[in-house]
VOVEXLO-940991 format. One record per atom (N, C-alpha, C): atom name; x, y, z; residue number from 0. Coordinates in nm, 2 decimals, decimal comma. Layout:
N
 atom      x      y      z   n
   CA      X      Y      Z NUM
...
***
This chain:
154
 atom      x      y      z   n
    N -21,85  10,71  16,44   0
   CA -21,93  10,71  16,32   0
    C -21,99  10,85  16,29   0
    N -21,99  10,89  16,18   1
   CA -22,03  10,97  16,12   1
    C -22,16  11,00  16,18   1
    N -22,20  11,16  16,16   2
   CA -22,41  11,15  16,18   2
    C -22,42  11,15  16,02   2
    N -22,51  11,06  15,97   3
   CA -22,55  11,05  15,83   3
    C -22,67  11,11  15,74   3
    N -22,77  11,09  15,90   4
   CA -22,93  11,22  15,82   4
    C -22,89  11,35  15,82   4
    N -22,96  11,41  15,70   5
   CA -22,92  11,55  15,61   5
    C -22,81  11,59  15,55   5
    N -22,67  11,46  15,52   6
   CA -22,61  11,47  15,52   6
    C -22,55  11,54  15,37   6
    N -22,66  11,46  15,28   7
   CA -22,62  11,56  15,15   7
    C -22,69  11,67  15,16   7
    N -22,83  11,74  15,23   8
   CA -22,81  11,86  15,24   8
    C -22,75  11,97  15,31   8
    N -22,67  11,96  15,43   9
   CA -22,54  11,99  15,44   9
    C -22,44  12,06  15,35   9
    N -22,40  11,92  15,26  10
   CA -22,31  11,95  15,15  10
    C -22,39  12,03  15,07  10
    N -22,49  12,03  15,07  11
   CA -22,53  12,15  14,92  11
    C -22,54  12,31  15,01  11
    N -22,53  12,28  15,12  12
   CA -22,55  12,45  15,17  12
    C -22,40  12,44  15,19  12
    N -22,27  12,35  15,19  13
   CA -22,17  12,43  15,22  13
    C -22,14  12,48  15,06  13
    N -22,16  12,37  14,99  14
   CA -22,14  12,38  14,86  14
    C -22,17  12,59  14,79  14
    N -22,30  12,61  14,85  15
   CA -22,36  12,72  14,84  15
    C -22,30  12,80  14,90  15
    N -22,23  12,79  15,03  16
   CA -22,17  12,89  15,10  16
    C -22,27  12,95  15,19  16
    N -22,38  12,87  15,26  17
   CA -22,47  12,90  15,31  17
    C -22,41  12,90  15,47  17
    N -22,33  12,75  15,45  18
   CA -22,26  12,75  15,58  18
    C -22,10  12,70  15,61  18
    N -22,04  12,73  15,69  19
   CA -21,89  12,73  15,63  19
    C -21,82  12,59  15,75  19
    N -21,75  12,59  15,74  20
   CA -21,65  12,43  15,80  20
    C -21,60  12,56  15,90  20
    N -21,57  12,51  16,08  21
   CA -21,49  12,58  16,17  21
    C -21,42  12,47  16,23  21
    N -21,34  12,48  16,31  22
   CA -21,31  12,34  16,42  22
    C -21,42  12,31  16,50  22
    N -21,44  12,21  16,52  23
   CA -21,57  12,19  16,61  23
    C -21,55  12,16  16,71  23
    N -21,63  12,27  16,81  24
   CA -21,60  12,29  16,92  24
    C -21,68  12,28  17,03  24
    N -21,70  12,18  17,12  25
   CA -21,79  12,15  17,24  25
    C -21,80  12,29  17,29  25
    N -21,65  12,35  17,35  26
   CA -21,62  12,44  17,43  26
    C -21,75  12,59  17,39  26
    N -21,74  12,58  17,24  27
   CA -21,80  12,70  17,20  27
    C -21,93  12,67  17,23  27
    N -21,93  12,54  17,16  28
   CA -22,13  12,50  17,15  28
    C -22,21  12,51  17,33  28
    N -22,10  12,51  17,39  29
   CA -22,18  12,52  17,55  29
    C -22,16  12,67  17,57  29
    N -22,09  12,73  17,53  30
   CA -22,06  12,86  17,54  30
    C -22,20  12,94  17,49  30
    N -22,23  12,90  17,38  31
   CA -22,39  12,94  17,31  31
    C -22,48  12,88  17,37  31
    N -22,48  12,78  17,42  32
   CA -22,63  12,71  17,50  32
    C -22,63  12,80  17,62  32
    N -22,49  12,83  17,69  33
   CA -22,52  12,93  17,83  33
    C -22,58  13,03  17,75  33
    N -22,50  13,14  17,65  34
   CA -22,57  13,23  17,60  34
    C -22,78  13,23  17,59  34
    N -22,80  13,12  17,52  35
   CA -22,89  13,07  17,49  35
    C -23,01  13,11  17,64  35
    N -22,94  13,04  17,75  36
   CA -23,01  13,03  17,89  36
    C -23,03  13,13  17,92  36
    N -22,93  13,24  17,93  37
   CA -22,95  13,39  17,98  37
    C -23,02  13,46  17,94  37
    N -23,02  13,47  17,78  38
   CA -23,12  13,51  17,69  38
    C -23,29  13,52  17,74  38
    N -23,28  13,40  17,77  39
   CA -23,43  13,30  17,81  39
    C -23,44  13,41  17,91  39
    N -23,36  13,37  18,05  40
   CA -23,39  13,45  18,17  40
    C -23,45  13,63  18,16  40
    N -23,34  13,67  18,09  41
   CA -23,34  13,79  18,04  41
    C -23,51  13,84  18,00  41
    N -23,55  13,74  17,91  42
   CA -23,67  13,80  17,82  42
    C -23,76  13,78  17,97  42
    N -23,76  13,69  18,02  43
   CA -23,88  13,67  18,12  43
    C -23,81  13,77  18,21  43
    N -23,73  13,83  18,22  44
   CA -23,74  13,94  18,34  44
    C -23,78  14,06  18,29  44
    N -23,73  14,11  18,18  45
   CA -23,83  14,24  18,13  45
    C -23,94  14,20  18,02  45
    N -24,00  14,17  18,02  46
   CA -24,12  14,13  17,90  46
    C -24,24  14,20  17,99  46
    N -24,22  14,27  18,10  47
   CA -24,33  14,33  18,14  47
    C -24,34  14,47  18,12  47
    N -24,22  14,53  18,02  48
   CA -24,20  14,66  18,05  48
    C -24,14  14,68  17,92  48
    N -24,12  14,56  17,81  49
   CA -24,03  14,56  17,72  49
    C -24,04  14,45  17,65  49
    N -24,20  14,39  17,59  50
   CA -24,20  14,28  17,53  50
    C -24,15  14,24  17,36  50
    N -24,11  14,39  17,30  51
   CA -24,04  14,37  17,18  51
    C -23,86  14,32  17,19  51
    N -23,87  14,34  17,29  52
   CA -23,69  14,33  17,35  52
    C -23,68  14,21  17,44  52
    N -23,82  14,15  17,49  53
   CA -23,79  14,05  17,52  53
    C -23,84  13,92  17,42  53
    N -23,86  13,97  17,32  54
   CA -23,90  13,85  17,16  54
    C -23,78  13,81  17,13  54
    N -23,72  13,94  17,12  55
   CA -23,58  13,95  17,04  55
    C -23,48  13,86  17,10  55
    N -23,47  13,87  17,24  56
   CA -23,40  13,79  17,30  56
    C -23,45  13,63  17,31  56
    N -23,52  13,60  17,32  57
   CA -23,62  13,47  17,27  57
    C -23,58  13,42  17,19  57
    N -23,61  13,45  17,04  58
   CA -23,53  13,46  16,95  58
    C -23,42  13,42  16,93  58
    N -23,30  13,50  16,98  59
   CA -23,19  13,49  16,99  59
    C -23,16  13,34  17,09  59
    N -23,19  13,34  17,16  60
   CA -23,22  13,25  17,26  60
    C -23,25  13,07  17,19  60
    N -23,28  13,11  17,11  61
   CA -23,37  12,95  17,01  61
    C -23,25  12,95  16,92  61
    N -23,21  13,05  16,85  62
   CA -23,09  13,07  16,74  62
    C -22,94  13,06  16,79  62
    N -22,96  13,08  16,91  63
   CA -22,79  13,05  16,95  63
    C -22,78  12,89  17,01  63
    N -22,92  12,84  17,06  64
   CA -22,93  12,68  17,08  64
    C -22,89  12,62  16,96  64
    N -22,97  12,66  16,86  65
   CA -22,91  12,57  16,73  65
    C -22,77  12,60  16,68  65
    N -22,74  12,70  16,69  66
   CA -22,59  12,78  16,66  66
    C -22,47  12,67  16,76  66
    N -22,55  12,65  16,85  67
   CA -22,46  12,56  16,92  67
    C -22,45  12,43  16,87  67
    N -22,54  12,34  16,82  68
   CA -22,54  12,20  16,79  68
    C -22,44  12,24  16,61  68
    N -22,45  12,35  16,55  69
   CA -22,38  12,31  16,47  69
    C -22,20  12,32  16,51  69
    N -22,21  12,45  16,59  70
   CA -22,06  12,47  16,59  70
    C -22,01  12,34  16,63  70
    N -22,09  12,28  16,72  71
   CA -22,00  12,14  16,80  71
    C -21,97  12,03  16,68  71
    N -22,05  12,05  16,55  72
   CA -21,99  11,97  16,45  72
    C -21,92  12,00  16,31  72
    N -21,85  12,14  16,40  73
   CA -21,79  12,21  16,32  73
    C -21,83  12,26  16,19  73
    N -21,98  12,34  16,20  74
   CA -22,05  12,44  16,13  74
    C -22,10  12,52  16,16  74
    N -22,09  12,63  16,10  75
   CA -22,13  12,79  16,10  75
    C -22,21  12,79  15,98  75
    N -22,30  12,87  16,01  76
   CA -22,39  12,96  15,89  76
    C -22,30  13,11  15,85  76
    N -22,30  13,13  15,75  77
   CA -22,22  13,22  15,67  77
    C -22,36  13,37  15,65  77
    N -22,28  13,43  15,62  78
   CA -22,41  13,58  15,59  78
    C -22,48  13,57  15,49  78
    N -22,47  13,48  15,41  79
   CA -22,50  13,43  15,29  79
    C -22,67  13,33  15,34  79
    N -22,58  13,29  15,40  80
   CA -22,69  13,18  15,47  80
    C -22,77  13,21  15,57  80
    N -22,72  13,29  15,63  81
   CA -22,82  13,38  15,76  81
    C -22,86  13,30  15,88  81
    N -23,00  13,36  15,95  82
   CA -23,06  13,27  15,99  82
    C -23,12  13,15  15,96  82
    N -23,20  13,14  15,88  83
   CA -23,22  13,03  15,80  83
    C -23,17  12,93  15,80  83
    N -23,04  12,96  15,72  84
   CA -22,97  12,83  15,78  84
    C -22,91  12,73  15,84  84
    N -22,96  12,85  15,97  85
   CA -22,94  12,76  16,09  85
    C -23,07  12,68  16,10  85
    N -23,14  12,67  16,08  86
   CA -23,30  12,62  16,07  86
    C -23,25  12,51  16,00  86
    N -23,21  12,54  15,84  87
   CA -23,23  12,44  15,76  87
    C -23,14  12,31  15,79  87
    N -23,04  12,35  15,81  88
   CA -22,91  12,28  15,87  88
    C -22,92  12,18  15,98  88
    N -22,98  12,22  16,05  89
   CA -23,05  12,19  16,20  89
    C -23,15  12,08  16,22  89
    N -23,24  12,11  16,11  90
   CA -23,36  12,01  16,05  90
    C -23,31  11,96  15,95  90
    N -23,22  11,96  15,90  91
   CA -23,24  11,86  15,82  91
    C -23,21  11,73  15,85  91
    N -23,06  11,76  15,94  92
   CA -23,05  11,69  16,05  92
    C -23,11  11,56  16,14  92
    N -23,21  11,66  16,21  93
   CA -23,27  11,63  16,30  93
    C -23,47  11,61  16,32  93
    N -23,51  11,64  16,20  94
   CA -23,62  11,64  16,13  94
    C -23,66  11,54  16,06  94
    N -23,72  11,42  16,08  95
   CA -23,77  11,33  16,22  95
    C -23,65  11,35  16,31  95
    N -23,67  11,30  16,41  96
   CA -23,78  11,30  16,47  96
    C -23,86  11,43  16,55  96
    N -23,69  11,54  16,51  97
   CA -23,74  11,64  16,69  97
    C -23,80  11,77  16,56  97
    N -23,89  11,71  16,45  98
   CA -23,95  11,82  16,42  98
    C -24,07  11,91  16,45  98
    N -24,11  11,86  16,55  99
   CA -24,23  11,95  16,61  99
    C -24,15  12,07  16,72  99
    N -24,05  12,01  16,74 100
   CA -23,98  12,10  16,89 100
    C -23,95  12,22  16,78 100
    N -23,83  12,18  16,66 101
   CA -23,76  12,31  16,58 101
    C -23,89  12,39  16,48 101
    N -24,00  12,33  16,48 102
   CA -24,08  12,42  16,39 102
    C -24,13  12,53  16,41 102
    N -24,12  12,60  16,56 103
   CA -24,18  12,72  16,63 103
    C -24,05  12,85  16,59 103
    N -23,94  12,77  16,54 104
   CA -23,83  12,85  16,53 104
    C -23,86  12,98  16,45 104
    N -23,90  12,88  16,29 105
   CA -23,94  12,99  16,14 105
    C -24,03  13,07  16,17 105
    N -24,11  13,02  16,26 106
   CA -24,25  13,15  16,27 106
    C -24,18  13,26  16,36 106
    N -24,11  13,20  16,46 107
   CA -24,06  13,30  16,54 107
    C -23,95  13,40  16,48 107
    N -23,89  13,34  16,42 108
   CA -23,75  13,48  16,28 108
    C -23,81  13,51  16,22 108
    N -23,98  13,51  16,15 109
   CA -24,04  13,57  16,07 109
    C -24,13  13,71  16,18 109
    N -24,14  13,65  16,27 110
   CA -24,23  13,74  16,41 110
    C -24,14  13,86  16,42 110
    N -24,01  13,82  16,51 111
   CA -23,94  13,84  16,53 111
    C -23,89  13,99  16,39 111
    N -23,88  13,91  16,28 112
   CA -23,83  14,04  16,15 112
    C -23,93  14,16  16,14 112
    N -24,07  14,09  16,15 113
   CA -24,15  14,18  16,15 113
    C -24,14  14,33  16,27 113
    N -24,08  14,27  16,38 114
   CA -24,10  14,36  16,46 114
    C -23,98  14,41  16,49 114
    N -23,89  14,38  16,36 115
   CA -23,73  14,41  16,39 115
    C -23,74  14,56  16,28 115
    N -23,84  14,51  16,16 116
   CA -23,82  14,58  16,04 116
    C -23,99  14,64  16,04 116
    N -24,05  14,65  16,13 117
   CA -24,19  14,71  16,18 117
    C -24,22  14,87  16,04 117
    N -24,31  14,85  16,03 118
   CA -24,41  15,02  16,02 118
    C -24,57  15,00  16,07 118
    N -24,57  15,07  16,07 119
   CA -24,66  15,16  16,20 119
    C -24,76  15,02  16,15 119
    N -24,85  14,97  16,03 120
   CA -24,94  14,85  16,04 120
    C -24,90  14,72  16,09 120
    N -24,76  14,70  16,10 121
   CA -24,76  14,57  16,17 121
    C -24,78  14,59  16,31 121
    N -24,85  14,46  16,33 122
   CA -24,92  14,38  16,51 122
    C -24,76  14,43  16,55 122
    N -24,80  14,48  16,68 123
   CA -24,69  14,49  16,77 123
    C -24,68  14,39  16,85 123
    N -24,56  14,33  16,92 124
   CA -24,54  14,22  17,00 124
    C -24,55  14,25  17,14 124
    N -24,68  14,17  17,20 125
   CA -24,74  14,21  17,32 125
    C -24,66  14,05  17,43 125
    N -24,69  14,13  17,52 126
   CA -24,61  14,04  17,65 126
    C -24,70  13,91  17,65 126
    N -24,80  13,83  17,60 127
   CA -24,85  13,72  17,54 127
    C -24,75  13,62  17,47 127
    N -24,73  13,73  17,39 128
   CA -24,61  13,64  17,26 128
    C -24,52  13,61  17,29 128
    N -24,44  13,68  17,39 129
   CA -24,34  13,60  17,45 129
    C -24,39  13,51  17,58 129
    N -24,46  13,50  17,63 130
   CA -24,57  13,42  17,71 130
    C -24,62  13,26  17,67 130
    N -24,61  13,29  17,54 131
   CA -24,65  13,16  17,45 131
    C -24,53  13,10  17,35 131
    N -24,42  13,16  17,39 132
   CA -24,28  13,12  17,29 132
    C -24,22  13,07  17,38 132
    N -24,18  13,12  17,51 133
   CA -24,06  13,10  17,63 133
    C -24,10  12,96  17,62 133
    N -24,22  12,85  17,65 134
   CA -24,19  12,74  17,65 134
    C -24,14  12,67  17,50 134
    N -24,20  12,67  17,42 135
   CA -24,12  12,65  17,26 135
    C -23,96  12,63  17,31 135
    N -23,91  12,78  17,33 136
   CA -23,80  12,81  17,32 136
    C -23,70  12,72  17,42 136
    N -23,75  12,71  17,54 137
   CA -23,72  12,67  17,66 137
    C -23,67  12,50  17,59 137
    N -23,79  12,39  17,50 138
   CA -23,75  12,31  17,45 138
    C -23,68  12,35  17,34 138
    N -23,64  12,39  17,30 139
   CA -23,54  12,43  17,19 139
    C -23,38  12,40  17,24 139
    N -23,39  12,47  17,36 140
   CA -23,27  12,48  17,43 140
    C -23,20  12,31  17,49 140
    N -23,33  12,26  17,57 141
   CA -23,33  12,15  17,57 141
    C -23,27  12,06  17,47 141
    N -23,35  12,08  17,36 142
   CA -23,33  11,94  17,21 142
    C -23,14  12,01  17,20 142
    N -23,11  12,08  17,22 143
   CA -22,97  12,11  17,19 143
    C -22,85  12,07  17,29 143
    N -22,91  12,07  17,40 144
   CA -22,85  12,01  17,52 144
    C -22,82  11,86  17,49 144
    N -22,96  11,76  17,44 145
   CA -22,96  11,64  17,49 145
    C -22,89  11,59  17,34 145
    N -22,88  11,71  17,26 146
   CA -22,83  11,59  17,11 146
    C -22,65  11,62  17,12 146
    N -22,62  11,74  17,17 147
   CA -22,45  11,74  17,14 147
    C -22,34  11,62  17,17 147
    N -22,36  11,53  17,24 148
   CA -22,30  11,41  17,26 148
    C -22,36  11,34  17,20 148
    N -22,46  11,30  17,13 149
   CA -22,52  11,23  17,01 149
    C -22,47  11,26  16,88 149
    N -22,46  11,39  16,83 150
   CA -22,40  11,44  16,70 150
    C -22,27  11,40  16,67 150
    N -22,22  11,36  16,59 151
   CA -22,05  11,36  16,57 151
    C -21,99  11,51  16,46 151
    N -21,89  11,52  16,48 152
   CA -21,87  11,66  16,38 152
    C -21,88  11,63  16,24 152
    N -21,91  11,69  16,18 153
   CA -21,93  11,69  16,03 153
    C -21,80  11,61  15,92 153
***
C-alpha cells in the first residue's frame, strides 16, 4: 500500500522540481542515517573548541536523517528545492503526528545560515547551542530510523 499523507504535496514539489524521483533505496537511506550518527558524534566531540563547526554538523546530522526517509521512497530534493524541501517533504508526510520532533529542524537551517552567511552583528554560536540541539537532533535521527519500514516508496 501506498503512504497516502502529503501525498498531493509531494506531487506539487515534484511538479515544481523542488524534488526529483531516484530508485528508492534502503541501502542509501541507511547509508545517510550512519552519516547522520557520526555527524552527531562528531559535533559532541569538538563543540568544545569548535562550536560553529559543531552546529554545522548538527545540522547536517538532522538533514541527512530526513534525506534518508526520502531517498528510501525514492526522493531527492533538487537545488531548486534545497534544504527546505527536505523539511517540507518530510512534514508533510509525517506532520501529525511526529510534528513536534521535525519542528526544531527550520530554526536550526535558519541558525545554522546565519552562522554559515555571518557578519560581524550576528550572535555567534556558542557551545550551549549545540548543547540544546544534540537532543532535538538525536530524535530526529531516531523518528527516521523507526519510520523507514513504515514508509512505502513514492
Amino acid at each position: 500500500m501506498k503512504w497516502q499523507q502529503g501525498r498531493t504535496a509531494i506531487e506539487g514539489m515534484l511538479k515544481r522540481k523542488e524534488l526529483e524521483r531516484v530508485p528508492p533505496s534502503r541501502e542509501q537511506a541507511d547509508h545517510f542515517l550512519n552519516q547522520a550518527s557520526n555527524h552527531l558524534k562528531a559535533a559532541e566531540a569538538v563543540v568544545s573548541f569548535d562550536a560553529v563547526g559543531a552546529y554545522q554538523l548538527l545540522y547536517d546530522a538532522a538533514r541527512k536523517a530526513l534525506v534518508a526517509i526520502l531517498e528510501n521512497q525514492g526522493l531527492r530534493p533538487t537545488s531548486r528545492g534545497g534544504h527546505i524541501a527536505v523539511l517540507e517533504a518530510v512534514g508533510a508526510q509525517l506532520d501529525p503526528p511526529l510534528g513536534a520532533t521535525l519542528r526544531p529542524f527550520d530554526r536550526m537551517r535558519r541558525r545554522r545560515n546565519q552562522a554559515e552567511y555571518a557578519d560581524l552583528d550576528s550572535p555567534e554560536i556558542e557551545t550551549q547551542d549545540v548543547a540544546n540541539d544534540a537532543p532535538k537532533v538525536k530524535a530526529i535521527i531516531g523518528l527516521a530510523e523507526r519510520v523507514l519500514d513504515e514508509m512505502s516508496p513514492f
